[in-house]
N, CA, C and O atoms as a GROMACS GRO file, in nm:
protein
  236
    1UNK      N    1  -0.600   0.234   3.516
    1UNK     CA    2  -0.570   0.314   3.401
    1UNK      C    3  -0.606   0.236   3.274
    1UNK      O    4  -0.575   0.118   3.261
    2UNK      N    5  -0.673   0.308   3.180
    2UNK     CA    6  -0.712   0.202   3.070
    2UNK      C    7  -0.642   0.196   2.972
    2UNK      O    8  -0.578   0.297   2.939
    3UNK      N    9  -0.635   0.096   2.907
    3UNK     CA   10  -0.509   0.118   2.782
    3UNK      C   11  -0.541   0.152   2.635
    3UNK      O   12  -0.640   0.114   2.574
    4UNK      N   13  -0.439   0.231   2.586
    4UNK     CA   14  -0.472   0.354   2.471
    4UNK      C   15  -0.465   0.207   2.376
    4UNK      O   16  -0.413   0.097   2.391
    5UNK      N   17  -0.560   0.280   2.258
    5UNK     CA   18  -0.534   0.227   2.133
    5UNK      C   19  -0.439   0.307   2.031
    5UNK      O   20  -0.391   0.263   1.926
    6UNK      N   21  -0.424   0.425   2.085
    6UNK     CA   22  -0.310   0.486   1.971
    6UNK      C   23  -0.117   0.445   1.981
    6UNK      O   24  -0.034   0.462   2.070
    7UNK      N   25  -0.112   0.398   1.872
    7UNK     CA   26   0.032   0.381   1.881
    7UNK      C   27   0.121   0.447   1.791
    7UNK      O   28   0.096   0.483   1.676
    8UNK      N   29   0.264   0.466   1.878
    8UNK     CA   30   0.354   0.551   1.765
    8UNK      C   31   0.438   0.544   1.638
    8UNK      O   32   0.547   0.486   1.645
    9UNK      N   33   0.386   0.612   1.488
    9UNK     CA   34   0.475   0.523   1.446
    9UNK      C   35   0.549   0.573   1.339
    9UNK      O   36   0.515   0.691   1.335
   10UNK      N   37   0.645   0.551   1.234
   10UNK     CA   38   0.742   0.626   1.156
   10UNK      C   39   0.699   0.604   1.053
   10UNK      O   40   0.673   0.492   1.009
   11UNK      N   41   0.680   0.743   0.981
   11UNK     CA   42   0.683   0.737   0.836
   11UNK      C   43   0.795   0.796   0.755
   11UNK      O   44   0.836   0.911   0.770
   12UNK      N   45   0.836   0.720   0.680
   12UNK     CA   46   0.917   0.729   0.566
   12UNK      C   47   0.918   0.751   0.422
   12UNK      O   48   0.840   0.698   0.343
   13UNK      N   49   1.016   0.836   0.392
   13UNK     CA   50   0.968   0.870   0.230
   13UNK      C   51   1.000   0.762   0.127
   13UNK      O   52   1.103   0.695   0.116
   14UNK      N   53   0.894   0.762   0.058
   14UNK     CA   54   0.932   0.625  -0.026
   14UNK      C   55   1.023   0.670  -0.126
   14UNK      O   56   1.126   0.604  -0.141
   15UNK      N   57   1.006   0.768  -0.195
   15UNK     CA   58   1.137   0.821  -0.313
   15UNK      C   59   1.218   0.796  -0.287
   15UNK      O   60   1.254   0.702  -0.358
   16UNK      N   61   1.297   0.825  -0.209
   16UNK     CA   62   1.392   0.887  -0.118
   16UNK      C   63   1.483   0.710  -0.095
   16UNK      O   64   1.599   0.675  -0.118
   17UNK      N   65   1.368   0.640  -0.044
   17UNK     CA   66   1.404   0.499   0.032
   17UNK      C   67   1.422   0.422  -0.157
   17UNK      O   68   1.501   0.328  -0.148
   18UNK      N   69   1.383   0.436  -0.274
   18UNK     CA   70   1.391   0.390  -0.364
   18UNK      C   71   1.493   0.422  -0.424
   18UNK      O   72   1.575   0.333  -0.447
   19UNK      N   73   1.517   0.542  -0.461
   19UNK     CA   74   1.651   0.605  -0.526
   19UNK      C   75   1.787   0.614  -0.482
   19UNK      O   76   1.883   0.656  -0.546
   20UNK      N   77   1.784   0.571  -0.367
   20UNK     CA   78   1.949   0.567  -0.306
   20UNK      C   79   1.979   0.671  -0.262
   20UNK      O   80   2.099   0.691  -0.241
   21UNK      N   81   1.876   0.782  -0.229
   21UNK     CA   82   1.920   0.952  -0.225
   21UNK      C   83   1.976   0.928  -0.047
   21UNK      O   84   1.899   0.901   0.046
   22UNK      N   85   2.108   0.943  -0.035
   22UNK     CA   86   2.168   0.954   0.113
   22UNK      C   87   2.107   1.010   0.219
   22UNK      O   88   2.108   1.133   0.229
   23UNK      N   89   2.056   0.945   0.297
   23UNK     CA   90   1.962   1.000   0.374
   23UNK      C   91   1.807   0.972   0.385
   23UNK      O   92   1.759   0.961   0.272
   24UNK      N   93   1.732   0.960   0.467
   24UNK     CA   94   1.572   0.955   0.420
   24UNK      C   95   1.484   1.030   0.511
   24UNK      O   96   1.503   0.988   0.625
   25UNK      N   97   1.380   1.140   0.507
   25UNK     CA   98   1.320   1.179   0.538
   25UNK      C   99   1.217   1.095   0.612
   25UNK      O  100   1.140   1.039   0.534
   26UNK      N  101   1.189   1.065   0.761
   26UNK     CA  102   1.134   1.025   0.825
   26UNK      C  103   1.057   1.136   0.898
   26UNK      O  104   1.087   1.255   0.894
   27UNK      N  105   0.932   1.069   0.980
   27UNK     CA  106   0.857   1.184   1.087
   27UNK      C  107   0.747   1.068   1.160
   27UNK      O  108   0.704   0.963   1.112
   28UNK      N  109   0.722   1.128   1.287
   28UNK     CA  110   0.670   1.033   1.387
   28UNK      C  111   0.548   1.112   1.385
   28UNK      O  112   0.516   1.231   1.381
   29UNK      N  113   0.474   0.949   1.394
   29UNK     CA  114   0.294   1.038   1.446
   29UNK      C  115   0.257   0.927   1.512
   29UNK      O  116   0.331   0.834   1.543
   30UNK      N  117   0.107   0.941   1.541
   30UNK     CA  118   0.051   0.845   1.603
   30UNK      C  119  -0.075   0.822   1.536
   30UNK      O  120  -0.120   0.913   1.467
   31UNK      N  121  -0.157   0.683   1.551
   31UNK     CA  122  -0.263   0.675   1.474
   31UNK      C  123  -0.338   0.526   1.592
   31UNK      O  124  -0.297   0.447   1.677
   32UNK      N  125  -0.460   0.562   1.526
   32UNK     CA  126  -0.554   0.418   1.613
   32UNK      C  127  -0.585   0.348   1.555
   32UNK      O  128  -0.658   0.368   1.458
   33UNK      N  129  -0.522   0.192   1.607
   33UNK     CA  130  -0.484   0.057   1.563
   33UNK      C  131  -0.650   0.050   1.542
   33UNK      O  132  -0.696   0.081   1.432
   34UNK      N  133  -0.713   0.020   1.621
   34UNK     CA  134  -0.860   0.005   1.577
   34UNK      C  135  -0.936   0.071   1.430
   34UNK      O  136  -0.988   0.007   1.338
   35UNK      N  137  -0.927   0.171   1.440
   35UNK     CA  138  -0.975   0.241   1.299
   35UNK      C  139  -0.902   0.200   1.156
   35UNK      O  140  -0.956   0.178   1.048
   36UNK      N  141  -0.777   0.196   1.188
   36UNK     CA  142  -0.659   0.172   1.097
   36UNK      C  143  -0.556   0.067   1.086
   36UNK      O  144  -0.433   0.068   1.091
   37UNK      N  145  -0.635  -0.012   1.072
   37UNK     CA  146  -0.524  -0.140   1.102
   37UNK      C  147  -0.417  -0.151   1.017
   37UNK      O  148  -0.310  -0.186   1.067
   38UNK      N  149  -0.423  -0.130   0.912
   38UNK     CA  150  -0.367  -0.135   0.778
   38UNK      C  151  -0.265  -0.013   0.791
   38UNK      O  152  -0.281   0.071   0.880
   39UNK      N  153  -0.158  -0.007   0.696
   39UNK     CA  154  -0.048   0.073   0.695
   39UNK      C  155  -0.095   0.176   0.667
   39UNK      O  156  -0.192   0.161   0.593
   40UNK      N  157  -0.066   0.307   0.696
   40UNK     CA  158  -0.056   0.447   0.702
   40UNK      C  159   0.013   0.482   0.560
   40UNK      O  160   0.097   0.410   0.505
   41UNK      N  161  -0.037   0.604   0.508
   41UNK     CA  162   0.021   0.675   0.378
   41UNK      C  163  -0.053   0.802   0.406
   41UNK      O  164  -0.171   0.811   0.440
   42UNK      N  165   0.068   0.933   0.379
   42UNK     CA  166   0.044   1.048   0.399
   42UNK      C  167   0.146   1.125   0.328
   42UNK      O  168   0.266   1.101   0.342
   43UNK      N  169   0.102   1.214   0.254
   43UNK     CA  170   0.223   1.369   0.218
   43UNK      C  171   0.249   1.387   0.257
   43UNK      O  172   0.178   1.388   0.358
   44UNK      N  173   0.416   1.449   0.288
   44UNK     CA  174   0.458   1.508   0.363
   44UNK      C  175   0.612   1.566   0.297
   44UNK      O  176   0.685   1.513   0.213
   45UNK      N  177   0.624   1.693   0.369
   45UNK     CA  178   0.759   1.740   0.322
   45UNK      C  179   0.903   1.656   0.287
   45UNK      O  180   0.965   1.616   0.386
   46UNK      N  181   0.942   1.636   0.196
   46UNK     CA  182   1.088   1.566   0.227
   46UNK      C  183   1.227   1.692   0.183
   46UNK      O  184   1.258   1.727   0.069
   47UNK      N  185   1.284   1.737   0.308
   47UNK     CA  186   1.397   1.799   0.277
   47UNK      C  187   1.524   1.766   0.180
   47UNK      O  188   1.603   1.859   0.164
   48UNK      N  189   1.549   1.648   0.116
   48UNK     CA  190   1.635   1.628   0.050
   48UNK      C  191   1.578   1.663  -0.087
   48UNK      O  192   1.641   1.743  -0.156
   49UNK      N  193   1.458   1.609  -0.133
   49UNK     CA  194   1.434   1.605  -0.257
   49UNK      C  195   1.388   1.759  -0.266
   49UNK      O  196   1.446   1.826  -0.353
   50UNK      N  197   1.281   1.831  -0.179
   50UNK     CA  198   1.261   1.954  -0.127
   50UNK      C  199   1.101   1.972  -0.236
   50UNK      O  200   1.056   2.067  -0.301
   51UNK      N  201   1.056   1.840  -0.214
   51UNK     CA  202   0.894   1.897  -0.241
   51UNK      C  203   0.827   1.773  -0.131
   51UNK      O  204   0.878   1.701  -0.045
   52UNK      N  205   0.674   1.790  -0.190
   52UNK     CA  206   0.575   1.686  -0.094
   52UNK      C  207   0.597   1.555  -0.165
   52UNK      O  208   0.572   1.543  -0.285
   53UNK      N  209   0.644   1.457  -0.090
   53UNK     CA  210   0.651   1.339  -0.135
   53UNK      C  211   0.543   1.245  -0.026
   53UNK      O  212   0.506   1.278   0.086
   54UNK      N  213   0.512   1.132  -0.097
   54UNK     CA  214   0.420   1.035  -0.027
   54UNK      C  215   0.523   0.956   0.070
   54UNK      O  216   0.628   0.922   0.015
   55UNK      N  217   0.507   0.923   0.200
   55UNK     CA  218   0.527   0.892   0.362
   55UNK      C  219   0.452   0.751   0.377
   55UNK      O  220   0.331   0.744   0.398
   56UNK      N  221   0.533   0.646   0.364
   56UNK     CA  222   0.464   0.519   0.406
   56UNK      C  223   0.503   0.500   0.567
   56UNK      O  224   0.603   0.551   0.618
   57UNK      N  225   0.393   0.407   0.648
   57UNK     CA  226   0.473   0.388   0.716
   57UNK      C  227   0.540   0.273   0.739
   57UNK      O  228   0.501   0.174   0.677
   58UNK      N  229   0.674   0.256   0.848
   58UNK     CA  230   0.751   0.144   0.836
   58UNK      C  231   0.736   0.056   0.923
   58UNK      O  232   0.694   0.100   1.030
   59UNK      N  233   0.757  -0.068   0.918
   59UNK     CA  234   0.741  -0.161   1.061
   59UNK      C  235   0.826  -0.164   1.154
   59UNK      O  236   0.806  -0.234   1.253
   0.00000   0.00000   0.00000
């Protein structure tokens, strides 16, 4: 069996993680270590604040 290069991983809202807002909007994806070595950044919904906020991901 050969082994994947995609691994799973969490993104988090940075607002959210800055402002103290209780709670933080997280979401799981996957991406390939090869293409992307470097940290992940993506829009994505955050239910607390309740618009598109930018999604880093975390280690």
């Amino acid at each position: 069996m050969a082994a994947s290069n995609r691994s799973i991983i969490h993104l988090e809202c940075q607002t959210c993680r800055t402002a103290g807002i209780p709670g933080v909007s997280r979401y799981t994806t996957t991406k390939n270590k090869k293409t992307t070595p470097g940290r992940l950044t993506l829009k994505k919904y955050c239910r607390f604040e309740r618009k598109h906020t930018e999604h880093k991901e975390t280690k």
